[in-house]
N, C-alpha and C positions, 0 to 999 in steps of 0.2 A: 503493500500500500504506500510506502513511503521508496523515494529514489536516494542514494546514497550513492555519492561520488566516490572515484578511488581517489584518494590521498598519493603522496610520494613517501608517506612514513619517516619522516623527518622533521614535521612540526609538532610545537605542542599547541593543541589549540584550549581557549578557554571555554567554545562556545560549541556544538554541535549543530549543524546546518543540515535541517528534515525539508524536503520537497513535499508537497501536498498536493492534489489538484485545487487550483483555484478556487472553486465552486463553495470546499469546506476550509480553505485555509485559517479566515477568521472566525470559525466554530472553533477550530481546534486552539485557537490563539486562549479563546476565550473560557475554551473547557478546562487549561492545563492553567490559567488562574487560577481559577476554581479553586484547581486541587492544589493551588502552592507552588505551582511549579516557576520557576522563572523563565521566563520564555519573550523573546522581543524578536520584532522587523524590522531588521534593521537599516533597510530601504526600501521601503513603503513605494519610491517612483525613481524607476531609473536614472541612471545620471545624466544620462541624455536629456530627459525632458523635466530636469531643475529649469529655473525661470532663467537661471544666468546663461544656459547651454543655448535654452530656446531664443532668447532677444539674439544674443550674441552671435550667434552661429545657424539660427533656424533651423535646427533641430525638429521634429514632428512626432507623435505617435507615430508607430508603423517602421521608423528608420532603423531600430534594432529590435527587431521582435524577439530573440530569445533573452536580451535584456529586460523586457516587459513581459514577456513569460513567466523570469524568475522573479520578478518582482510582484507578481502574483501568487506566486506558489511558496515562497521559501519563509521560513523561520525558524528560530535559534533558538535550542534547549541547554543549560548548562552542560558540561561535561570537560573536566580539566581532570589532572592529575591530583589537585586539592581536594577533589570531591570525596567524601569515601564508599565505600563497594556497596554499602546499605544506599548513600542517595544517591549513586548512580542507576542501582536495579530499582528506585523508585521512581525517577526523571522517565527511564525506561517503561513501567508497567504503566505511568500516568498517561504517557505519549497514546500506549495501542488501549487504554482502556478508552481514551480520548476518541482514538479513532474509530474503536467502534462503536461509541457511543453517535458518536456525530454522522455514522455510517458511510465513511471513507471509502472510496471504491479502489480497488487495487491501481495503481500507478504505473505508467508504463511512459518510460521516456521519447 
């Protein structure tokens, strides 16, 4: 239900980045509150069409569609090294309890 990229295995990241389809993204935004969970979008609208891209450069919806794909679909659940093994299997169970709650449809890139 969810897309996960390959990494190169060489970062530490702070945040974990879950693909959704569109449709449910801010259900699940709003279900993993709910439950505690810390979760943010953290670009809401591509870079491309910020006000300064658009005057400056005439930028359009439409000029980079998988950049306004993923800015549809993507948000950020904790998951760093600091976290420990208990609130990681919880960040995790809250994500697919989310999704099925919200009834996420399987994900296909």
């Amino acid at each position: 239900r969810v897309w996960v990229g390959e990494g190169d295995g060489g970062s530490a990241n702070a945040v974990f980045t879950v693909r959704v389809v569109a449709e449910v993204r801010d259900r699940v935004v709003e279900g993993l509150r709910e439950r505690g969970v810390g979760v943010a979008v953290y670009y809401p609208r591509p870079v491309h069409l910020e006000p300064v891209m658009v005057e400056r450069w005439g930028y359009k919806e439409g000029d980079c569609p998988r950049a306004e794909r993923a800015a549809r679909e993507v948000l950020s659940v904790p998951m760093d090294a600091f976290l420990s093994g208990e609130d990681t299997e919880y960040v995790v169970k809250m994500l697919v309890e989310t999704l099925d709650e919200v009834g996420c449809p399987q994900y296909v890139p």
